[in-house]
PQR file with spaces between the fields and no chain letter, atoms N, CA, C, O and H, PARSE charges and radii, in Angstrom:
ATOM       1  N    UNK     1      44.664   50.599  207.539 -0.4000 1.5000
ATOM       2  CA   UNK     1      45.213   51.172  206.332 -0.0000 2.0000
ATOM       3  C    UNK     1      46.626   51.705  206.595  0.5500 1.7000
ATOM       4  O    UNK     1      47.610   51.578  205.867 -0.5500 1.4000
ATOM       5  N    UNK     2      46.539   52.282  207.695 -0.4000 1.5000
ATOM       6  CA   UNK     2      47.937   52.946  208.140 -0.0000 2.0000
ATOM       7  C    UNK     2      49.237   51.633  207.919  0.5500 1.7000
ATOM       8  O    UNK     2      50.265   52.023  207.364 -0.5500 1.4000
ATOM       9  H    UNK     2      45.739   52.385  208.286  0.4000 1.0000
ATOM      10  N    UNK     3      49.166   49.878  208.416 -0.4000 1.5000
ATOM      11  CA   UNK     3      50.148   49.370  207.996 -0.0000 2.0000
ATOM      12  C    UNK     3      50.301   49.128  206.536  0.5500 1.7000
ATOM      13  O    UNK     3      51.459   49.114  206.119 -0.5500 1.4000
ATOM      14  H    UNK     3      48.331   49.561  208.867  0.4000 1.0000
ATOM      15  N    UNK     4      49.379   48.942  205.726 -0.4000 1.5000
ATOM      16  CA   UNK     4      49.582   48.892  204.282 -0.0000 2.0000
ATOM      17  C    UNK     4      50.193   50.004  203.572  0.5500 1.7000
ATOM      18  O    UNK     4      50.954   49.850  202.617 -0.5500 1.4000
ATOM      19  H    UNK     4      48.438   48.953  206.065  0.4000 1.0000
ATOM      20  N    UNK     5      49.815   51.224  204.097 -0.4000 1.5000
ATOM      21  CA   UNK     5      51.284   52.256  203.786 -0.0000 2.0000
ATOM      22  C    UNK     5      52.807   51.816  204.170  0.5500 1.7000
ATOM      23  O    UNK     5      53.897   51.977  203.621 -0.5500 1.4000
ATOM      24  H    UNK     5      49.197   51.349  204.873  0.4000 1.0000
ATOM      25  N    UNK     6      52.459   51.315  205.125 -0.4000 1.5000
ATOM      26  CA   UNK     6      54.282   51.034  205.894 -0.0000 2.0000
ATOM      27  C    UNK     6      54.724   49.930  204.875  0.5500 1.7000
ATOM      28  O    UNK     6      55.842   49.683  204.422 -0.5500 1.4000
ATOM      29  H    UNK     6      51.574   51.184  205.571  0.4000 1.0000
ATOM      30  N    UNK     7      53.482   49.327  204.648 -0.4000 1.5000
ATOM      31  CA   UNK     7      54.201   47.712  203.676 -0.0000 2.0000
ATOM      32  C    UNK     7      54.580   48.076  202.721  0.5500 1.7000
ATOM      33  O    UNK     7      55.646   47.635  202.291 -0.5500 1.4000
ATOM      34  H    UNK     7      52.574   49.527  205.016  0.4000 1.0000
ATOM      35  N    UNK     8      53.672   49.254  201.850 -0.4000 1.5000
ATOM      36  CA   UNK     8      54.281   49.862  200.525 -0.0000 2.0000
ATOM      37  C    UNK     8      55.683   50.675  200.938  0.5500 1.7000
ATOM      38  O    UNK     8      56.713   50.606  200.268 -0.5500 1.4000
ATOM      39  H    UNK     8      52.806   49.612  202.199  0.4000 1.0000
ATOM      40  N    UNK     9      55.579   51.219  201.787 -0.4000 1.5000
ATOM      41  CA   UNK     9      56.725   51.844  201.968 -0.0000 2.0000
ATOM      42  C    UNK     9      58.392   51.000  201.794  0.5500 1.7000
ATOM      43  O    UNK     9      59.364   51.432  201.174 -0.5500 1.4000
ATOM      44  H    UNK     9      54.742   51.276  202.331  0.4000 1.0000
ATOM      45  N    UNK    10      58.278   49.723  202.554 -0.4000 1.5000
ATOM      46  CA   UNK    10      58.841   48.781  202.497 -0.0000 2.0000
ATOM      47  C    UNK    10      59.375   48.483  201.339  0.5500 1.7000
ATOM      48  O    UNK    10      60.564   48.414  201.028 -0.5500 1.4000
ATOM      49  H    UNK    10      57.488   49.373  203.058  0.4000 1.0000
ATOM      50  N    UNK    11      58.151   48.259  200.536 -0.4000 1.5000
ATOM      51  CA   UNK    11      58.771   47.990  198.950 -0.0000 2.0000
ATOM      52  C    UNK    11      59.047   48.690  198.408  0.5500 1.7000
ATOM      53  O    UNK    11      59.773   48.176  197.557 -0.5500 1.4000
ATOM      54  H    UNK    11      57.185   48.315  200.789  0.4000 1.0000
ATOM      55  N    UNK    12      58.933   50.489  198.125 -0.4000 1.5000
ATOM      56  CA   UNK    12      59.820   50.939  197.887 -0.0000 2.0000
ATOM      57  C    UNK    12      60.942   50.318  198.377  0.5500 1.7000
ATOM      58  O    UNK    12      61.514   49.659  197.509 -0.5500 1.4000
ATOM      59  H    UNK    12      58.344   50.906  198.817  0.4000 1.0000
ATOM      60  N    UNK    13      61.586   50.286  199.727 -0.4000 1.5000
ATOM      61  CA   UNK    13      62.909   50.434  199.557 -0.0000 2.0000
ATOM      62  C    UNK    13      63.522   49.401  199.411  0.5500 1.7000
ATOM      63  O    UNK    13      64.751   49.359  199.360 -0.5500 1.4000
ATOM      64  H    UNK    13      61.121   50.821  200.432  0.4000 1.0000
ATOM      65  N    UNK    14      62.665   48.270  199.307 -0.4000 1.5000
ATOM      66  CA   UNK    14      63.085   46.986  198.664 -0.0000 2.0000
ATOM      67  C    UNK    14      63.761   47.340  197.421  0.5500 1.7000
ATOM      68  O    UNK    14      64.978   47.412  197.251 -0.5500 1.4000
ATOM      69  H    UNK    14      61.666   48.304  199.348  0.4000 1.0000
ATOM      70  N    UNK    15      62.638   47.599  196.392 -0.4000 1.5000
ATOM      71  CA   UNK    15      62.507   48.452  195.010 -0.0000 2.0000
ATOM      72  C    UNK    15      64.078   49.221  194.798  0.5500 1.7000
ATOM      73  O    UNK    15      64.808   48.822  193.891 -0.5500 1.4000
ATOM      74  H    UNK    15      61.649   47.541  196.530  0.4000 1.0000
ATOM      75  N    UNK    16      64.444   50.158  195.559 -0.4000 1.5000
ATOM      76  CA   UNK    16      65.349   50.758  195.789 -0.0000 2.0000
ATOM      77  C    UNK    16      66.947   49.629  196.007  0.5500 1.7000
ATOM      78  O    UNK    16      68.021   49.813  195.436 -0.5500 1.4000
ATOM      79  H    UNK    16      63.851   50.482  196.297  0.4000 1.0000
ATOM      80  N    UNK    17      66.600   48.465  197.029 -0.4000 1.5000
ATOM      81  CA   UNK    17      68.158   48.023  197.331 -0.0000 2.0000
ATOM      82  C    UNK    17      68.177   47.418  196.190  0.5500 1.7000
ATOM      83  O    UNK    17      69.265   47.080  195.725 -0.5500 1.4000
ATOM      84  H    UNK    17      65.726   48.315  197.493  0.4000 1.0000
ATOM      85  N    UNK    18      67.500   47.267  195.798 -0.4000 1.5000
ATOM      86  CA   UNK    18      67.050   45.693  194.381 -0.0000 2.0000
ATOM      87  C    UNK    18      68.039   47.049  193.121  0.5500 1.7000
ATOM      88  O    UNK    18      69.158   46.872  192.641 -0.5500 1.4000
ATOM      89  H    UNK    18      66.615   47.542  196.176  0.4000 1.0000
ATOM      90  N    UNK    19      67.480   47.803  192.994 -0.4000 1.5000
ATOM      91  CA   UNK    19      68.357   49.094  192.127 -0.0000 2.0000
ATOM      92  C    UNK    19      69.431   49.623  192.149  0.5500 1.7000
ATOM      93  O    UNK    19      69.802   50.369  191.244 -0.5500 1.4000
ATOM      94  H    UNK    19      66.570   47.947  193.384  0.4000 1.0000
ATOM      95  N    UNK    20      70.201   49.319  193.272 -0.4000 1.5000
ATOM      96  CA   UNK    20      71.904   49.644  194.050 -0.0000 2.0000
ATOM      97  C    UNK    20      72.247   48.453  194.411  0.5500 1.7000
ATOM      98  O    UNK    20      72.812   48.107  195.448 -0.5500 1.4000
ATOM      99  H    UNK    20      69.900   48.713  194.008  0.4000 1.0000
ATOM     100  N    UNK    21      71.803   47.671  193.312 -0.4000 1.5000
ATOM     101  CA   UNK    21      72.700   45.741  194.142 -0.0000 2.0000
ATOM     102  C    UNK    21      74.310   45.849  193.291  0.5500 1.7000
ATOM     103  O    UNK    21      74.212   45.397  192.150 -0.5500 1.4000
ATOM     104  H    UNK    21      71.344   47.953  192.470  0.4000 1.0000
ATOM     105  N    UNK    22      75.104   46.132  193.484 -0.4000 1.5000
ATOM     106  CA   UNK    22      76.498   45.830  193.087 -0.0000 2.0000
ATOM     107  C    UNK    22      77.001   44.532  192.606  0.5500 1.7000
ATOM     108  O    UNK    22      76.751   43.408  193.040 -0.5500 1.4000
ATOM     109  H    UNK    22      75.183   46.500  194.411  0.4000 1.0000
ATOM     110  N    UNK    23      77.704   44.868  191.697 -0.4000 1.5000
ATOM     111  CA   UNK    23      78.333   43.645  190.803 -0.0000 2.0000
ATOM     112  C    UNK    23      79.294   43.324  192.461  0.5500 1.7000
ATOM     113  O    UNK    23      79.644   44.030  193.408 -0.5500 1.4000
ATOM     114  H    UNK    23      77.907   45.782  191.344  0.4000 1.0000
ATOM     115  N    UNK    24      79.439   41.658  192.035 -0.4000 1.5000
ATOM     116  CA   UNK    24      80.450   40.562  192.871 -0.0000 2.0000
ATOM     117  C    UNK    24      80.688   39.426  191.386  0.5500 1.7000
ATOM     118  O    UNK    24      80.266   39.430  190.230 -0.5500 1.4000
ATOM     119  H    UNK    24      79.155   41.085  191.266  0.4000 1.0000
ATOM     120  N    UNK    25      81.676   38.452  192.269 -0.4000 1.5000
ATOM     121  CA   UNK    25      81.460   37.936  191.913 -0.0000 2.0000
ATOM     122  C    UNK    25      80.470   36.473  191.294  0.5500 1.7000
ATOM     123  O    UNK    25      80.469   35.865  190.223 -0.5500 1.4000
ATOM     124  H    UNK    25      82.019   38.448  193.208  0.4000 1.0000
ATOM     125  N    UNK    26      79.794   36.346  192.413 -0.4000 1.5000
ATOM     126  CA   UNK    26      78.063   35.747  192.323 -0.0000 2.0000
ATOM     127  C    UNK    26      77.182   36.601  191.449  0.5500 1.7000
ATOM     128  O    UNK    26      76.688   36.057  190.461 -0.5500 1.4000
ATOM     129  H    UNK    26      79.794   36.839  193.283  0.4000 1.0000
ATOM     130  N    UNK    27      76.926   37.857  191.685 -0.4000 1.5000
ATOM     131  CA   UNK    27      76.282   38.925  190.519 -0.0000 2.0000
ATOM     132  C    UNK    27      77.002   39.354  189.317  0.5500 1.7000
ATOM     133  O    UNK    27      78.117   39.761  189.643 -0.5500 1.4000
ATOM     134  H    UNK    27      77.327   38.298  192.488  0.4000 1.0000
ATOM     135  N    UNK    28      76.817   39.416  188.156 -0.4000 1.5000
ATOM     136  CA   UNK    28      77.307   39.397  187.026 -0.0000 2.0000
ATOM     137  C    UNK    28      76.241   40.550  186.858  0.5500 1.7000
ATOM     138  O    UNK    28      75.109   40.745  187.302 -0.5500 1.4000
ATOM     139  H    UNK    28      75.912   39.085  187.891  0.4000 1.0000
ATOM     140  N    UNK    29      77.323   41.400  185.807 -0.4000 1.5000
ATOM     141  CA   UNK    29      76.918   42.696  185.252 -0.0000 2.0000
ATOM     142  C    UNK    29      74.992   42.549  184.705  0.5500 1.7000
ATOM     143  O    UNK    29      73.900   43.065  184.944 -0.5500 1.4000
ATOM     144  H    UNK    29      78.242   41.242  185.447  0.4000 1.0000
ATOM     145  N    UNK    30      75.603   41.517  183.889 -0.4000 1.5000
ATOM     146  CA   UNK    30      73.522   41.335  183.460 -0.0000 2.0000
ATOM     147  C    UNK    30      72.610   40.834  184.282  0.5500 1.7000
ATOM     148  O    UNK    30      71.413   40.945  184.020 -0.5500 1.4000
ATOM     149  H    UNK    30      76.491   41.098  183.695  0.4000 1.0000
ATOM     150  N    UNK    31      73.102   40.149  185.509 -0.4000 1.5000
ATOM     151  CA   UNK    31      72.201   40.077  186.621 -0.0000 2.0000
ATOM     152  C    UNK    31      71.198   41.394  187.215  0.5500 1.7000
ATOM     153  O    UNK    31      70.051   41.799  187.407 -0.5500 1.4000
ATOM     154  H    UNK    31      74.075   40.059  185.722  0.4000 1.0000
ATOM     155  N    UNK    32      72.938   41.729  187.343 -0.4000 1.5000
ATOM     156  CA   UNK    32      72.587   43.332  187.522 -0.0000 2.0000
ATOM     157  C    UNK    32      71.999   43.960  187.509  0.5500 1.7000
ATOM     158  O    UNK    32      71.430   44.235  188.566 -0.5500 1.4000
ATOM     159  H    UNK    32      73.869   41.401  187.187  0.4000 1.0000
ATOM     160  N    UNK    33      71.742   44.532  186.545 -0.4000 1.5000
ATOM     161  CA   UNK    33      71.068   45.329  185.351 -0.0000 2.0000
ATOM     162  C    UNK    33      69.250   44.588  185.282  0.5500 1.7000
ATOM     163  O    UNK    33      68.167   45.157  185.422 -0.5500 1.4000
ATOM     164  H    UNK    33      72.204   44.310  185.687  0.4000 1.0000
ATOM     165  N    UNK    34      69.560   43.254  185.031 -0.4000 1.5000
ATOM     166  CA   UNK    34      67.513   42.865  185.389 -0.0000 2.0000
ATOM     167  C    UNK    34      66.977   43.298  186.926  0.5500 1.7000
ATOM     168  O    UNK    34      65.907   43.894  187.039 -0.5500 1.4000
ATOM     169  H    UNK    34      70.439   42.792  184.917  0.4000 1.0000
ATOM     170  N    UNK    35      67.536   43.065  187.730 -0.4000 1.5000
ATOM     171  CA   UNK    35      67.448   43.614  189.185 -0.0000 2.0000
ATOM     172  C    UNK    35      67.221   45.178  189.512  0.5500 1.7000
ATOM     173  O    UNK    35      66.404   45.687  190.278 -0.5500 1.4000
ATOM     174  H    UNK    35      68.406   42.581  187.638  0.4000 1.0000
ATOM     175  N    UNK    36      68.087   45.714  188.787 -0.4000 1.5000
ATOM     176  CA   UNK    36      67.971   47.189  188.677 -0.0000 2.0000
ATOM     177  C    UNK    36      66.496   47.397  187.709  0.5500 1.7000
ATOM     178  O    UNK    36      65.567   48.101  188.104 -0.5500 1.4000
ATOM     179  H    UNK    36      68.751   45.301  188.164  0.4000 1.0000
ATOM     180  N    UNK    37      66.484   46.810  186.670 -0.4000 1.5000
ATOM     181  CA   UNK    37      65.087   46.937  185.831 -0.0000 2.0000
ATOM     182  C    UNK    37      63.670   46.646  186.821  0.5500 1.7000
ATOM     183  O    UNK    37      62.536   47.123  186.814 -0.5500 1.4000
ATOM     184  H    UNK    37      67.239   46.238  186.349  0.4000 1.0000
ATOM     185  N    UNK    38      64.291   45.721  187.572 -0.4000 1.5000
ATOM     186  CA   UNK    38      62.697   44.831  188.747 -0.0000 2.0000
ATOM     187  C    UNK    38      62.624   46.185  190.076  0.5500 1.7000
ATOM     188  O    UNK    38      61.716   46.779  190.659 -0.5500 1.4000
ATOM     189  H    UNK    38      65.213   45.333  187.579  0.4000 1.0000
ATOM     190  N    UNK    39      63.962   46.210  190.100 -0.4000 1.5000
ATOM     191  CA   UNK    39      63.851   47.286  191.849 -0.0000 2.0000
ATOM     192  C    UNK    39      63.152   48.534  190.679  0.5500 1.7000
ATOM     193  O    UNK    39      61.931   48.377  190.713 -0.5500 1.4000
ATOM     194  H    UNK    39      64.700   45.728  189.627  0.4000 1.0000
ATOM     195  N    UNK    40      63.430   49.403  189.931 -0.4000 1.5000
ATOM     196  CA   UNK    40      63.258   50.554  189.558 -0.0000 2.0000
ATOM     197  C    UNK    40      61.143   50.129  189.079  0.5500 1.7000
ATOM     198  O    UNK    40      60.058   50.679  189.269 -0.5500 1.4000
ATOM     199  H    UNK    40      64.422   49.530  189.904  0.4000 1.0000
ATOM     200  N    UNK    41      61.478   49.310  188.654 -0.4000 1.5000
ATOM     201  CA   UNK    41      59.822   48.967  188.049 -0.0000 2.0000
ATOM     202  C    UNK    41      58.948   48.972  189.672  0.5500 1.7000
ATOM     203  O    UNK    41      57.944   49.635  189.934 -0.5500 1.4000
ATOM     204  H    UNK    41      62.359   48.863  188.500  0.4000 1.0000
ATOM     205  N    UNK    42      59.778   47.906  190.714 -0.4000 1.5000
ATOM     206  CA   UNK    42      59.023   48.133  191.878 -0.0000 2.0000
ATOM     207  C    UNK    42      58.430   49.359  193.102  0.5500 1.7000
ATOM     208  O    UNK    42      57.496   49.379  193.904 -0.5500 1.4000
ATOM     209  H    UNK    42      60.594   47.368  190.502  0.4000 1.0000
ATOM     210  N    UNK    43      59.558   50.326  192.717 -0.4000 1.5000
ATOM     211  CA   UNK    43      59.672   52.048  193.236 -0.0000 2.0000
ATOM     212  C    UNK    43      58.504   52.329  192.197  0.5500 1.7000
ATOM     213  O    UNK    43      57.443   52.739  192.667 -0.5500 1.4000
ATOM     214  H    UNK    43      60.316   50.309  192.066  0.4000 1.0000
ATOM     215  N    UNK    44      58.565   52.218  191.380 -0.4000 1.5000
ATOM     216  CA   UNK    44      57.319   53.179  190.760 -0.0000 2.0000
ATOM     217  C    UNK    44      56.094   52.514  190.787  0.5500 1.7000
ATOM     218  O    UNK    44      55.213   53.299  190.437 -0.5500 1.4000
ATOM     219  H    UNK    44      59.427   51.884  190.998  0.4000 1.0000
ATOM     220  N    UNK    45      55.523   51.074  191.129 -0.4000 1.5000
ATOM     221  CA   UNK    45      54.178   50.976  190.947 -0.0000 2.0000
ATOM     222  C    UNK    45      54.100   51.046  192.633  0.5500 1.7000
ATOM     223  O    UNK    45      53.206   51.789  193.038 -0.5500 1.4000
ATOM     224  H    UNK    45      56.239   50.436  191.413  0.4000 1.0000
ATOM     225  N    UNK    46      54.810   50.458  193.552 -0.4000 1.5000
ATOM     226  CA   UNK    46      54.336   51.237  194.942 -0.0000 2.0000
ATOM     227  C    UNK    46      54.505   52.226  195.704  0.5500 1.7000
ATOM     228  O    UNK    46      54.214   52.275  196.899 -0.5500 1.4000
ATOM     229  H    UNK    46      55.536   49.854  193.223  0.4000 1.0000
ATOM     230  N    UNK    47      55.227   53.483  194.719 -0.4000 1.5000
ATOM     231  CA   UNK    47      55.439   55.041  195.095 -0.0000 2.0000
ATOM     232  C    UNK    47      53.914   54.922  194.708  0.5500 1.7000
ATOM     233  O    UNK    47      53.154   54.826  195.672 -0.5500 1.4000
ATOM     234  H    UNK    47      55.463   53.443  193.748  0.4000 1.0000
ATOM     235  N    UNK    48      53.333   54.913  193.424 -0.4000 1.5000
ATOM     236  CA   UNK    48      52.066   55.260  192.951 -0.0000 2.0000
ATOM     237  C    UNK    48      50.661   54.601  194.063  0.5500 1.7000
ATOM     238  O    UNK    48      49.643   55.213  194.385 -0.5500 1.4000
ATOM     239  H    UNK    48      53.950   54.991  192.641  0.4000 1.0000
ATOM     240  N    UNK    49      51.052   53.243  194.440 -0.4000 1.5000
ATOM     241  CA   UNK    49      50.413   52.809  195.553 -0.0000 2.0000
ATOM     242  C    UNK    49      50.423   54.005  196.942  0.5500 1.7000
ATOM     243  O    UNK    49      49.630   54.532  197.722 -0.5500 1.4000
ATOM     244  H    UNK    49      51.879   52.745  194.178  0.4000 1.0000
ATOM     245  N    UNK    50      51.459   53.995  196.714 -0.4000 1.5000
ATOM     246  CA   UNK    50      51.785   54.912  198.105 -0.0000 2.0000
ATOM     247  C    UNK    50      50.693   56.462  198.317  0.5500 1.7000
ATOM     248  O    UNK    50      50.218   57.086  199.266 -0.5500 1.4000
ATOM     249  H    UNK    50      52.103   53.567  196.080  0.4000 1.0000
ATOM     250  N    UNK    51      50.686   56.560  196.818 -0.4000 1.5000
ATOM     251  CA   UNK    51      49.752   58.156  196.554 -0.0000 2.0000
ATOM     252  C    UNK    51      48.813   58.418  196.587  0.5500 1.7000
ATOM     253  O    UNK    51      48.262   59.455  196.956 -0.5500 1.4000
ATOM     254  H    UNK    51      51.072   56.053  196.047  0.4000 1.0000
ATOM     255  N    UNK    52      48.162   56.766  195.884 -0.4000 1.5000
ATOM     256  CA   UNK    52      46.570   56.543  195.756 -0.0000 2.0000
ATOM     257  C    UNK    52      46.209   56.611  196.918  0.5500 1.7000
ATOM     258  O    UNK    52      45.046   56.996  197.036 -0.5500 1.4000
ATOM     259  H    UNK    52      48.610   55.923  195.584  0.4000 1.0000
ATOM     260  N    UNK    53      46.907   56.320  198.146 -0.4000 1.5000
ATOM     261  CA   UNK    53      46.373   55.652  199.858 -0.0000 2.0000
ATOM     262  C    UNK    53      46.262   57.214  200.126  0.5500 1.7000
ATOM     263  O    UNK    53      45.349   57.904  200.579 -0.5500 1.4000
ATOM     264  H    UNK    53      47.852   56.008  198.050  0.4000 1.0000
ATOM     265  N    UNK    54      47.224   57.434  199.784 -0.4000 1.5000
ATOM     266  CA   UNK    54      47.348   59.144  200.482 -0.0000 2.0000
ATOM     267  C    UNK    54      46.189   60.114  199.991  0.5500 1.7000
ATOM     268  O    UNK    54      45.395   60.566  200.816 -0.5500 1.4000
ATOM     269  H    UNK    54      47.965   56.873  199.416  0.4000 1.0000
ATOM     270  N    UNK    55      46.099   60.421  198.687 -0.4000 1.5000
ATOM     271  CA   UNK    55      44.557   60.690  198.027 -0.0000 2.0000
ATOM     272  C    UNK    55      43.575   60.707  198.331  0.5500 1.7000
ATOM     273  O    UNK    55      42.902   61.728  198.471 -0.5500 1.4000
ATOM     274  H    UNK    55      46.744   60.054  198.017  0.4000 1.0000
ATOM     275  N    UNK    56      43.108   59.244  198.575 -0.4000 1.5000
ATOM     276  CA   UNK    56      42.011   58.372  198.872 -0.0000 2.0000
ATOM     277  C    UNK    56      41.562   58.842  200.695  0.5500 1.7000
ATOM     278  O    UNK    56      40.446   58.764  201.210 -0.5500 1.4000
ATOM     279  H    UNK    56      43.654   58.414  198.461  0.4000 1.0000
ATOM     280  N    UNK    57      42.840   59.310  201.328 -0.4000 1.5000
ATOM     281  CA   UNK    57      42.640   59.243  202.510 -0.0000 2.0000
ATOM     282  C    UNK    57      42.642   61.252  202.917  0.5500 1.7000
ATOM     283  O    UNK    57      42.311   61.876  203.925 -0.5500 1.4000
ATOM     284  H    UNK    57      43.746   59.373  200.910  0.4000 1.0000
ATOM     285  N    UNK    58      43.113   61.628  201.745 -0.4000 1.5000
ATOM     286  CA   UNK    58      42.749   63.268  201.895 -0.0000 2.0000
ATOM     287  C    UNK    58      41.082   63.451  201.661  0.5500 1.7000
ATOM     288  O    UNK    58      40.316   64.173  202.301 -0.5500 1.4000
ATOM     289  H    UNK    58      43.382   61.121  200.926  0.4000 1.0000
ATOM     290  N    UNK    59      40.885   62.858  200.913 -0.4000 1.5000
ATOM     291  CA   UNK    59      39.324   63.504  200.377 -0.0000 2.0000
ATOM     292  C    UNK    59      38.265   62.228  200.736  0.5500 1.7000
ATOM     293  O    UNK    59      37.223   62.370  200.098 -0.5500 1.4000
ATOM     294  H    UNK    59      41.507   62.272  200.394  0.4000 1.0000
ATOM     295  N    UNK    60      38.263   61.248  201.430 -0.4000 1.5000
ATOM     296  CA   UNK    60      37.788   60.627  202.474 -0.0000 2.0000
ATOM     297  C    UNK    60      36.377   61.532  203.464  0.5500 1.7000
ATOM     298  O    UNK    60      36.600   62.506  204.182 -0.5500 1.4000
ATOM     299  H    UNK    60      39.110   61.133  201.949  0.4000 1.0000
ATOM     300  N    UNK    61      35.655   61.207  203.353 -0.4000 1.5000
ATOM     301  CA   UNK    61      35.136   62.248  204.198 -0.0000 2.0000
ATOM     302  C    UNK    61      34.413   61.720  205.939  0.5500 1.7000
ATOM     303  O    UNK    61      33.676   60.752  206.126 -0.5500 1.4000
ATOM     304  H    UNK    61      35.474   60.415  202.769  0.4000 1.0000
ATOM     305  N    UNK    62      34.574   62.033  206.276 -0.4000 1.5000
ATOM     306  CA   UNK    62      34.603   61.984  207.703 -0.0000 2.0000
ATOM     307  C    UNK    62      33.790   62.471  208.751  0.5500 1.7000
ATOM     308  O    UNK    62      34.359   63.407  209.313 -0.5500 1.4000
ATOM     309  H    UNK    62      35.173   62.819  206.124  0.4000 1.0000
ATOM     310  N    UNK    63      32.404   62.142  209.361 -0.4000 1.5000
ATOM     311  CA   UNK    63      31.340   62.627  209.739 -0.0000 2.0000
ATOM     312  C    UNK    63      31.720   62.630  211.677  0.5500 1.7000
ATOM     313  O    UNK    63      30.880   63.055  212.470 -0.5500 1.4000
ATOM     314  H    UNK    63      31.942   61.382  208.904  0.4000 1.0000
């Protein structure tokens, strides 16, 4: 379980570069902007991944 945190973790910051991708000239402003929509959508369903593991693994019980 411990690497499937690291993998979510990952995608956050995938999530994250995908959200700070800078206009060039290959990237166009509306490229942009869907990328920023996909990275920001991807930070929030595997931050929430990230919480459930954490949760799941507080109240876990352990003999």
């Amino acid at each position: 379980m411990y690497q499937l945190a690291l993998f979510y973790l990952a995608c956050v910051l995938a999530g994250f570069g995908l959200a700070n991708l800078p206009t060039s000239t290959v990237i166009t402003p509306e490229i942009a902007e869907f990328f920023q929509a996909i990275g920001g959508i991807a930070m929030v369903v595997f931050a929430l991944a990230v919480l459930y593991l954490g949760v799941k693994s507080l109240f876990q019980k352990k003999f």
